[in-house]
C-alpha positions as a LaTeX table, in Angstrom:
\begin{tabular}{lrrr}
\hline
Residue & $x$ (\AA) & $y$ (\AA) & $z$ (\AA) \\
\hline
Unk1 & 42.53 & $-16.18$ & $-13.13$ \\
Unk2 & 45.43 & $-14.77$ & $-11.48$ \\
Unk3 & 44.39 & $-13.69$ & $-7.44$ \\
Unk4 & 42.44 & $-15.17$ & $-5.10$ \\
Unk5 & 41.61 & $-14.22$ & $-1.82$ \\
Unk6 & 41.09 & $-17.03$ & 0.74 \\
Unk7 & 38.92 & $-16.82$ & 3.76 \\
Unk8 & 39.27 & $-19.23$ & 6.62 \\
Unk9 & 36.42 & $-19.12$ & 9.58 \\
Unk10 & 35.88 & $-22.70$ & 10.25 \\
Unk11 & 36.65 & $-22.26$ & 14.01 \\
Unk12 & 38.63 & $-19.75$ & 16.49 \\
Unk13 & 40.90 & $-18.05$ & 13.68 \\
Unk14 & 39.69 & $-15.93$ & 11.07 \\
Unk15 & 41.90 & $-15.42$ & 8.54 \\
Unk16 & 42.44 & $-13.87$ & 4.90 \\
Unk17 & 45.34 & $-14.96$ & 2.44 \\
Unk18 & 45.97 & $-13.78$ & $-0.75$ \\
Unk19 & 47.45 & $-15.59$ & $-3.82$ \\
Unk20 & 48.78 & $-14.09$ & $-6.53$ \\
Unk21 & 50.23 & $-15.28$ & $-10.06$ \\
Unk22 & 50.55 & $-12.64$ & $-11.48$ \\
Unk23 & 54.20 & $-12.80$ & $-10.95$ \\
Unk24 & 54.92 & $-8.65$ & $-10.60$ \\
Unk25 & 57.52 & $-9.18$ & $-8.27$ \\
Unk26 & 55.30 & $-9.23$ & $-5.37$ \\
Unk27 & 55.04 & $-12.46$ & $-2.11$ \\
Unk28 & 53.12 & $-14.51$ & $-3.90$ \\
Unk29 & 51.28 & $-15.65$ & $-1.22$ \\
Unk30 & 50.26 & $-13.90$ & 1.90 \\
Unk31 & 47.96 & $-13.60$ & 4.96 \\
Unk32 & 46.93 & $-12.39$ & 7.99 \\
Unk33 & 45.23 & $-13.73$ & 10.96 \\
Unk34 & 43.41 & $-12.82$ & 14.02 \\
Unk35 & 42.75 & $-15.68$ & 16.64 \\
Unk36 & 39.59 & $-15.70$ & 19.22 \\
Unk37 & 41.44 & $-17.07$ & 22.35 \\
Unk38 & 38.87 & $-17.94$ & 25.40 \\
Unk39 & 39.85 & $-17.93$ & 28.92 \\
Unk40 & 38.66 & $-20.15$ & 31.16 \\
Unk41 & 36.33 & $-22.19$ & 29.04 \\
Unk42 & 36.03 & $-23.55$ & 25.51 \\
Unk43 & 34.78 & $-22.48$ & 22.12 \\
Unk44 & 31.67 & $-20.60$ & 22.59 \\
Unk45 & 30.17 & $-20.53$ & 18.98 \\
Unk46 & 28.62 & $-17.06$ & 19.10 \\
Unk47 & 31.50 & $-15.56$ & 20.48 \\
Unk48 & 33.70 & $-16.94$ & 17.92 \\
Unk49 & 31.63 & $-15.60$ & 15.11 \\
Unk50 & 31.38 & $-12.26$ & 17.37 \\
Unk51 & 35.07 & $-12.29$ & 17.06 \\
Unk52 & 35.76 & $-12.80$ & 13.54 \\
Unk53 & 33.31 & $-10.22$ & 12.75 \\
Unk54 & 35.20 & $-7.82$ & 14.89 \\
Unk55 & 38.62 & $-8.23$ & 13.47 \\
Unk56 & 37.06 & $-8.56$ & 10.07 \\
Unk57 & 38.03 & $-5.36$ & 8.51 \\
Unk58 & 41.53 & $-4.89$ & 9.96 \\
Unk59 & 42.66 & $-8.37$ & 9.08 \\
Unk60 & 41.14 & $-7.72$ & 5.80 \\
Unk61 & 43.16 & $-4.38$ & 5.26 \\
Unk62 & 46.64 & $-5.99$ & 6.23 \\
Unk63 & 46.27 & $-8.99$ & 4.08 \\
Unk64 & 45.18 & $-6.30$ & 0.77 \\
Unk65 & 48.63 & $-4.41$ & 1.94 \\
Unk66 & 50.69 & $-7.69$ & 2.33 \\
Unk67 & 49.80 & $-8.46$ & $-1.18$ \\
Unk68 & 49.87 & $-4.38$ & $-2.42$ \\
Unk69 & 46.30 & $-4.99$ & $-4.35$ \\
Unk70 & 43.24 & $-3.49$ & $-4.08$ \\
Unk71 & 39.57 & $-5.51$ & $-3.77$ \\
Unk72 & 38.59 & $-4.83$ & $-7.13$ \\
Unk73 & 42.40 & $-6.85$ & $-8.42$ \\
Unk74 & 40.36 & $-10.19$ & $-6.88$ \\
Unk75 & 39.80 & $-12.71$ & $-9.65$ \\
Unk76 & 38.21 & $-14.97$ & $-7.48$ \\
Unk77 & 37.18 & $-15.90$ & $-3.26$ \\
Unk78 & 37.91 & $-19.08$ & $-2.11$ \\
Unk79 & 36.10 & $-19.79$ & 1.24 \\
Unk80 & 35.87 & $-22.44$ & 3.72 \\
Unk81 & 32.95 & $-24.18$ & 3.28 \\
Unk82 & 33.35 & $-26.84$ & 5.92 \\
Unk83 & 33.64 & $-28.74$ & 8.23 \\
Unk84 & 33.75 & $-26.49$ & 11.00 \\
Unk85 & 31.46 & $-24.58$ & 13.59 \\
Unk86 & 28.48 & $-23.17$ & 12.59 \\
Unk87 & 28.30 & $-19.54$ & 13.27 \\
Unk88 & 31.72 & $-18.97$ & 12.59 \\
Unk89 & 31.64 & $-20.75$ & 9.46 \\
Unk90 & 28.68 & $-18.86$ & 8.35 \\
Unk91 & 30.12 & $-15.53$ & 9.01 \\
Unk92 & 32.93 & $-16.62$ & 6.45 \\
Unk93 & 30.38 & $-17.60$ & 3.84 \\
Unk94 & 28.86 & $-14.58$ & 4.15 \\
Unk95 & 31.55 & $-12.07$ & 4.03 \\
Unk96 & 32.71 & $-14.67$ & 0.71 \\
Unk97 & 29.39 & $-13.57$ & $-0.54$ \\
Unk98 & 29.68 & $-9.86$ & 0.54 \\
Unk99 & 33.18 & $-9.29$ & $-1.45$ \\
Unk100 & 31.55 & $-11.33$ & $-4.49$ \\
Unk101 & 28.41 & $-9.48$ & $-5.14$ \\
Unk102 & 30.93 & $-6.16$ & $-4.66$ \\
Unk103 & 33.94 & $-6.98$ & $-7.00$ \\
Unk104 & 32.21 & $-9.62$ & $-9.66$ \\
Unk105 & 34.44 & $-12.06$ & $-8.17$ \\
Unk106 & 34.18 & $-15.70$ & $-8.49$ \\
Unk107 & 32.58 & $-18.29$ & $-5.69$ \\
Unk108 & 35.67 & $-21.42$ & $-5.29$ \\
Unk109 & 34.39 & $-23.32$ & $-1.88$ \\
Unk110 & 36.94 & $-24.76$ & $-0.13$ \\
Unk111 & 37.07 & $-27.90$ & 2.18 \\
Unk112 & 39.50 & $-26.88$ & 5.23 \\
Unk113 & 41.11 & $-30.39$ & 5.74 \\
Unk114 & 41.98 & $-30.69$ & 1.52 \\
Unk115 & 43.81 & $-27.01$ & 2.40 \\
Unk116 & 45.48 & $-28.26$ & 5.15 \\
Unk117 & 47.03 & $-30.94$ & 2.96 \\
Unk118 & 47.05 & $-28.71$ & 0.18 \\
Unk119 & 49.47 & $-25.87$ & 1.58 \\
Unk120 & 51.20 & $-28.72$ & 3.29 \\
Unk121 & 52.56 & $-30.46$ & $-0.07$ \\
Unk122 & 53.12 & $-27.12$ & $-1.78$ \\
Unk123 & 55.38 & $-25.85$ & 1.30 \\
Unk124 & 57.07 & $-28.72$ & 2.26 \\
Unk125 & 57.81 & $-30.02$ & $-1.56$ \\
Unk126 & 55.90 & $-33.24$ & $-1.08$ \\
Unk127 & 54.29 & $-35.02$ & $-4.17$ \\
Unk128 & 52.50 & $-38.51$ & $-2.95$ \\
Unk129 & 52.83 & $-38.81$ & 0.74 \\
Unk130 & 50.77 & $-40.64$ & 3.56 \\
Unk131 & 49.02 & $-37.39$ & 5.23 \\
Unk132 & 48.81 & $-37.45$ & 9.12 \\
Unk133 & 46.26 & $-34.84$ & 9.76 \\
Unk134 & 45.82 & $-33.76$ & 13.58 \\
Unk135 & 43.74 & $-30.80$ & 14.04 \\
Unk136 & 41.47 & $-29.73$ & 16.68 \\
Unk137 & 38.04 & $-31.51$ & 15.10 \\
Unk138 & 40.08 & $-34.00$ & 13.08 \\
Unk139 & 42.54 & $-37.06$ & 13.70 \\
Unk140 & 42.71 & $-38.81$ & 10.05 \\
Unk141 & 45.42 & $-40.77$ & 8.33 \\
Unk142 & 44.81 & $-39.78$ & 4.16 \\
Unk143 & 45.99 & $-40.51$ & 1.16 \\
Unk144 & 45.57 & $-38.57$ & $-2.50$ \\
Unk145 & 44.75 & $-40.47$ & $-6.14$ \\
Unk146 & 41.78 & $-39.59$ & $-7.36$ \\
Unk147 & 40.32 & $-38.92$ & $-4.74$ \\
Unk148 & 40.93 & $-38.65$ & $-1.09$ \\
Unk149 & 40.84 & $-41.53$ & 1.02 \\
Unk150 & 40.54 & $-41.64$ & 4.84 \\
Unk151 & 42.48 & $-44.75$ & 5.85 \\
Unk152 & 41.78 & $-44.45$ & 9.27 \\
Unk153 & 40.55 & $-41.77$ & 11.62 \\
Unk154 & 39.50 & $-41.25$ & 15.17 \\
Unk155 & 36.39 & $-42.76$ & 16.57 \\
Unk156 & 35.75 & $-40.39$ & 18.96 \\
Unk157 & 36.96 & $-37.09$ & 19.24 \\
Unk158 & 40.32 & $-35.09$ & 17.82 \\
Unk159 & 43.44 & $-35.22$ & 19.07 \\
Unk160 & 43.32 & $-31.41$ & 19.42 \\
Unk161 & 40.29 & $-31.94$ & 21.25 \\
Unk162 & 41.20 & $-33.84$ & 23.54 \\
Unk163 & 44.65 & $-31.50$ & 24.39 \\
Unk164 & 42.37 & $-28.56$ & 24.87 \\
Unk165 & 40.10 & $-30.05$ & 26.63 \\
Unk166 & 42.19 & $-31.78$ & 29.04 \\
Unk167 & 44.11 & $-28.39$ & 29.35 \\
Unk168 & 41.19 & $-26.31$ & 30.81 \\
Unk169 & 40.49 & $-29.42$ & 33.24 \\
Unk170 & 44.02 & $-28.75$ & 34.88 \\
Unk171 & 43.33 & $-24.76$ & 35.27 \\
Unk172 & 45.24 & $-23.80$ & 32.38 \\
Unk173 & 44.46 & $-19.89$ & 31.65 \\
Unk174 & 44.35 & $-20.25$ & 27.90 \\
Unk175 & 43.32 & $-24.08$ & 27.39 \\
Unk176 & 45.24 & $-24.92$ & 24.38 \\
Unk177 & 47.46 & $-27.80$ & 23.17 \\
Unk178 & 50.37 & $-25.58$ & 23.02 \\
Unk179 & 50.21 & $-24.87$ & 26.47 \\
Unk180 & 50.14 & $-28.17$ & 27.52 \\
Unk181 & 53.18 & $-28.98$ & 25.32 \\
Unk182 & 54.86 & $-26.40$ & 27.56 \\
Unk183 & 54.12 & $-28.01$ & 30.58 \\
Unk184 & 54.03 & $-31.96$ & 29.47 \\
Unk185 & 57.65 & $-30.91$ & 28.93 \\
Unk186 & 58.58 & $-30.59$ & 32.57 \\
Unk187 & 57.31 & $-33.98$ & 33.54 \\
Unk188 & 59.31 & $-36.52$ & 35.40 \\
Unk189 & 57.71 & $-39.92$ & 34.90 \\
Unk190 & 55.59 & $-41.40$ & 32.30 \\
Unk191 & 52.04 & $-42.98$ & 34.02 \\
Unk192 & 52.14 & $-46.43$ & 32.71 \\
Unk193 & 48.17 & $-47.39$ & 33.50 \\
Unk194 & 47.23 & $-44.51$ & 30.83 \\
Unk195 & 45.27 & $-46.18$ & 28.05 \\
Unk196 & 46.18 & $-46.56$ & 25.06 \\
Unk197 & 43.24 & $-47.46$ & 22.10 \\
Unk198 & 44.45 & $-48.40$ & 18.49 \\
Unk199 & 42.18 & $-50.22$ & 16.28 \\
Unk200 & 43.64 & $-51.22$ & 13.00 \\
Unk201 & 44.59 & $-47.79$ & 11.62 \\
Unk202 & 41.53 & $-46.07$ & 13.69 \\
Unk203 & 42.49 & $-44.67$ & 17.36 \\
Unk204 & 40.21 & $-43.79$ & 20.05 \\
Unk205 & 40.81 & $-40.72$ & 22.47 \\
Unk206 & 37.78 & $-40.74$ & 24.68 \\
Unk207 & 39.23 & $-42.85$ & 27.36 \\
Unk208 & 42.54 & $-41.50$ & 27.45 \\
Unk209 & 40.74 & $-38.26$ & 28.75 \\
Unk210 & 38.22 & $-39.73$ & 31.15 \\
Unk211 & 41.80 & $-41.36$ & 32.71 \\
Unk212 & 43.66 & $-38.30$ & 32.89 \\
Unk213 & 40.40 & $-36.35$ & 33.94 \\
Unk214 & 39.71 & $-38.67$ & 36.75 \\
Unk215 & 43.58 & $-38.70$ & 38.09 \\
Unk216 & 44.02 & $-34.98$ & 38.54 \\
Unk217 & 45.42 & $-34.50$ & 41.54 \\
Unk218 & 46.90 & $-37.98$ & 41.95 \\
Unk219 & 49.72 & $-37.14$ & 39.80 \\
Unk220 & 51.29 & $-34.14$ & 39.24 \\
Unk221 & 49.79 & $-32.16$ & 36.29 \\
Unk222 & 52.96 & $-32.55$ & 34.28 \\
Unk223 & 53.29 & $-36.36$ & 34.62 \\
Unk224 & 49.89 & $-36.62$ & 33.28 \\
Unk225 & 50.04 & $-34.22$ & 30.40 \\
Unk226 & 53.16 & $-35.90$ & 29.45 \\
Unk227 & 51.99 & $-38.98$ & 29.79 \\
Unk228 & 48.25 & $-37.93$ & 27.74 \\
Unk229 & 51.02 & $-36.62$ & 24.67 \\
Unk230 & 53.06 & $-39.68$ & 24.88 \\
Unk231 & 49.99 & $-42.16$ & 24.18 \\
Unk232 & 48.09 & $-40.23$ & 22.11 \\
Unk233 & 50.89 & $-39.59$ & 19.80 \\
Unk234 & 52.09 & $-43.01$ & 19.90 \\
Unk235 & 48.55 & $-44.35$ & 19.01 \\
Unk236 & 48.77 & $-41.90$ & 16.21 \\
Unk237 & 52.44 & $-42.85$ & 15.27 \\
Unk238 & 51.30 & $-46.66$ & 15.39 \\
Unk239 & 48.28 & $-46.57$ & 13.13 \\
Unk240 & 50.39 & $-44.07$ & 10.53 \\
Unk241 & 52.91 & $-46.87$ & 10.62 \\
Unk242 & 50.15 & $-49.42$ & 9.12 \\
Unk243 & 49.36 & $-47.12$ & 6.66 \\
Unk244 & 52.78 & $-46.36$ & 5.55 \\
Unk245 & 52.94 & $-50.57$ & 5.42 \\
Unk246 & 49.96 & $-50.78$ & 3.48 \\
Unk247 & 50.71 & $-48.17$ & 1.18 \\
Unk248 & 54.88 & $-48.96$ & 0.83 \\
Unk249 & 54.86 & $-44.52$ & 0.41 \\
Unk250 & 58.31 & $-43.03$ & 0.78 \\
Unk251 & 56.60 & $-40.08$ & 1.69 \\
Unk252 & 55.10 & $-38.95$ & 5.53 \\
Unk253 & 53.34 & $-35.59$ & 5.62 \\
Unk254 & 52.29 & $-34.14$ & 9.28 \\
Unk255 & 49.57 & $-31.40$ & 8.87 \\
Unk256 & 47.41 & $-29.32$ & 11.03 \\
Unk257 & 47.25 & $-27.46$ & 14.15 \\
Unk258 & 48.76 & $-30.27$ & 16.29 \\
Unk259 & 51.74 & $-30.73$ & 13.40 \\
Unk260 & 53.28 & $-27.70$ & 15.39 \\
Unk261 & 54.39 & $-30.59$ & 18.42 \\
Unk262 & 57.65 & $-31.18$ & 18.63 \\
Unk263 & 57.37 & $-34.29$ & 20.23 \\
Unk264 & 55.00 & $-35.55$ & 17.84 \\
Unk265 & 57.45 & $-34.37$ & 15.09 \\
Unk266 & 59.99 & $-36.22$ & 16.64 \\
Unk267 & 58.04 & $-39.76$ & 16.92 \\
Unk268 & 57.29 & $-39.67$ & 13.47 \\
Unk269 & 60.73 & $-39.28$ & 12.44 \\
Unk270 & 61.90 & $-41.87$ & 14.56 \\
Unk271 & 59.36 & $-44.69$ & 12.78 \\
Unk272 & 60.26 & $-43.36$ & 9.83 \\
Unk273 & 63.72 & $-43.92$ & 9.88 \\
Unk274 & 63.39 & $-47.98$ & 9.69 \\
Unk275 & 61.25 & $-47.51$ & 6.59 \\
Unk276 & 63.69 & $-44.68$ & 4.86 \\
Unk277 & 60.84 & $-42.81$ & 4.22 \\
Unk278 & 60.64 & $-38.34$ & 4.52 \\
Unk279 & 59.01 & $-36.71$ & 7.01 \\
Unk280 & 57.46 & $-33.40$ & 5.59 \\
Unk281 & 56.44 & $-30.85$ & 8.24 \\
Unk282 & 54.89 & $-27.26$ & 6.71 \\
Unk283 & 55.61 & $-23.87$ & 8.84 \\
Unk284 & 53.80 & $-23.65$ & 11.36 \\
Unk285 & 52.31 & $-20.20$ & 10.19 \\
Unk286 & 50.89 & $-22.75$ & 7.85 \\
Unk287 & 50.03 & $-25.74$ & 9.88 \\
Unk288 & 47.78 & $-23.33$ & 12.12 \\
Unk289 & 44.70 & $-22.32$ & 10.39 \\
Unk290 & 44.95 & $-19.63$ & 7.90 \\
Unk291 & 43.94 & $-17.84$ & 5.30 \\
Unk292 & 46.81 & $-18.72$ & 3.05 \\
Unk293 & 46.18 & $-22.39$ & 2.60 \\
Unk294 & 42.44 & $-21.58$ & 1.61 \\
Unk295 & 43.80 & $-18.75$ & $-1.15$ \\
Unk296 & 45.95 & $-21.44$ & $-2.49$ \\
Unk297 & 43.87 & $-24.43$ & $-2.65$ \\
Unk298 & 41.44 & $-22.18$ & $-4.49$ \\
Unk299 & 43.62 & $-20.82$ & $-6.72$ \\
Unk300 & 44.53 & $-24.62$ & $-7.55$ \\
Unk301 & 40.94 & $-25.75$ & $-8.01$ \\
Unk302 & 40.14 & $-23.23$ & $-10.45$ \\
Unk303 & 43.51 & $-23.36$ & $-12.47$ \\
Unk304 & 42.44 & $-27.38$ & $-12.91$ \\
Unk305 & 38.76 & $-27.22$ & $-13.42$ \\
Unk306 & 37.43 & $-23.74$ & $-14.13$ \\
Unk307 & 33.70 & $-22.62$ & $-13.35$ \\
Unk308 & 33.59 & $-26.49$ & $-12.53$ \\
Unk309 & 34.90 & $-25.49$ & $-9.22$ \\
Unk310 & 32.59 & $-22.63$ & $-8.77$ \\
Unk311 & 29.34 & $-21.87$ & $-6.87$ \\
Unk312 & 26.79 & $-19.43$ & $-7.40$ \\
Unk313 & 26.17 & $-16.98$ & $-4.46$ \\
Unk314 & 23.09 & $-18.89$ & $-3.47$ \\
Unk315 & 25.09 & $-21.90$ & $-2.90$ \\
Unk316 & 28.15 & $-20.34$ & $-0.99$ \\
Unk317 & 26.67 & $-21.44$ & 2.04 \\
Unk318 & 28.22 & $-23.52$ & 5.09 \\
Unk319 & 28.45 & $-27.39$ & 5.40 \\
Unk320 & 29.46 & $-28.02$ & 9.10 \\
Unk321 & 29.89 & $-32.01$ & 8.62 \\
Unk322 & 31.74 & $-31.80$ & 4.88 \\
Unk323 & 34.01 & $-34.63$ & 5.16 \\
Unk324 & 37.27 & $-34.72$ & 3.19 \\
Unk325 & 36.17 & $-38.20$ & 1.49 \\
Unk326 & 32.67 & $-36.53$ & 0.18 \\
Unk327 & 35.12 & $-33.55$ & $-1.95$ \\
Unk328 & 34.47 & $-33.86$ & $-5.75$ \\
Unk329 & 37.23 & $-31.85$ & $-7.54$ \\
Unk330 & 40.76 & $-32.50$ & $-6.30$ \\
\hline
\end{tabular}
């Protein structure tokens, strides 16, 4: 098997990547992306899957040209299986299916965290590090053997979550943590009585939102997103330094949607430094979701195990609350 197509739909970007080993002189790996971005309120599941299925085709057609193939070159189509949202995820599986039952084209299903990590190590040249995932759904400290092991996660909700969220409480027009980056960075003092919840290697963000929620208008809206990044990343920071402990790994890799934060960049780096361990950071046209991390992590599942790492169209069917512990092949 030479070229996979991945499809990513787990929540507001769809996206299709392509990746090819055929070595013809072509990118080997490319994508394209179309994101669903909500104004004024949150994720509506239905719309999201309205969305995808919208911009379907076109982002389809530019990732076919990015890669110069045709459908019918498809060896195989990896698809995100989970976890994720419903509807959106379902559209995915089903447009998996679609391209399938047209081309002949293997089934891989993909986990979206594993091809977070995944793309992460392959494009910032890591080999064994501690993984600091922080994603919208997802706050988890892993590591890789034979399996992969959550060493601690959030209790509550993501840190990505709970950026977004808090965003659209202030009147943000597009309620996103990269918007309140943006303004976090205009602060002028840090709010000291701002909780801050580690537990071991777990973290907690529930209560750091209620605070900021109920304090809006107190403080200025910069002082408390600032002050909302500060802790939360520092919680995170705190609990990856256990882990790093624990584990005595030379290695730090920062993956996912929130990866893209400077600041949180920069705290990690800073920790590091006392431990002379690397911080690894993918692009961020990688750390947002994408179709290019689930094209590669496909590709890698079926180089290693074959129709081991296949399903049958009946089977290429969503699972919402598919943990990253619960994945069989690595």
């Amino acid at each position: 098997m030479s070229i996979v197509l991945g499809i990513e739909s787990t929540a507001h970007t769809f996206g299709i990547g392509v990746f090819n080993d055929k070595k013809l002189g072509r990118k080997r790996l490319v994508h394209s992306r179309d994101v669903y971005r909500p104004t004024g309120e949150g994720i509506v599941p239905r719309k999201v899957a309205d969305h995808h299925e919208h911009v379907f085709l076109p982002v389809l057609k530019d990732a076919l040209a990015q890669a110069g193939i045709g459908l019918d070159d498809v060896d195989a189509i990896a698809f995100s299986q989970g976890p994720g949202i419903g509807q959106p995820l379902q559209f995915g599986c089903a447009m998996a299916r679609y391209i399938s039952a047209k081309t002949g084209a293997v089934l891989v299903p993909v986990n979206h965290c594993a091809a977070h990590i995944e793309i992460g190590m392959y494009d910032a040249k890591m080999k064994d590090p501690l993984v600091v995932y922080v994603s919208g759904g997802n706050t988890q400290l892993i590591v890789k053997d034979k399996m992969y092991r959550v060493m601690g996660e959030t209790l509550d909700i993501g840190m990505g979550n709970l950026f977004d969220v808090f965003a659209r409480e202030i009147g943000l027009e597009y309620g996103h943590g990269s918007e309140l980056e943006l303004l976090a960075q205009k602060h002028k003092n840090y709010i000291a009585q701002t909780p801050y919840t580690v537990k071991g290697m777990n973290v907690a963000f529930g209560g750091l939102l209620t605070y900021a929620k109920k304090h809006i208008g107190k403080y200025s809206r910069e002082d408390i997103a600032y002050s909302v990044m500060h802790n939360a990343f520092a919680m995170e920071t705190e609990a990856a330094e256990r882990a790093l402990c624990l584990t005595k790994k030379k290695e730090l890799l920062v993956c996912g949607g929130v990866a893209q934060n400077t600041m949180f960049r920069n705290m990690l780096k800073t920790m590091l430094v006392q431990h002379k361990a690397k911080l690894g950071v993918p692009r961020n046209e990688y750390n947002a979701d994408n179709g290019a991390m689930i094209a590669y992590t496909g590709y890698s599942l079926y180089k290693k195990h074959g129709k081991k790492a296949t399903v049958p169209i009946e089977k290429a069917v969503p699972n919402p609350r598919w943990r990253i512990d619960q994945v069989k092949y690595l």
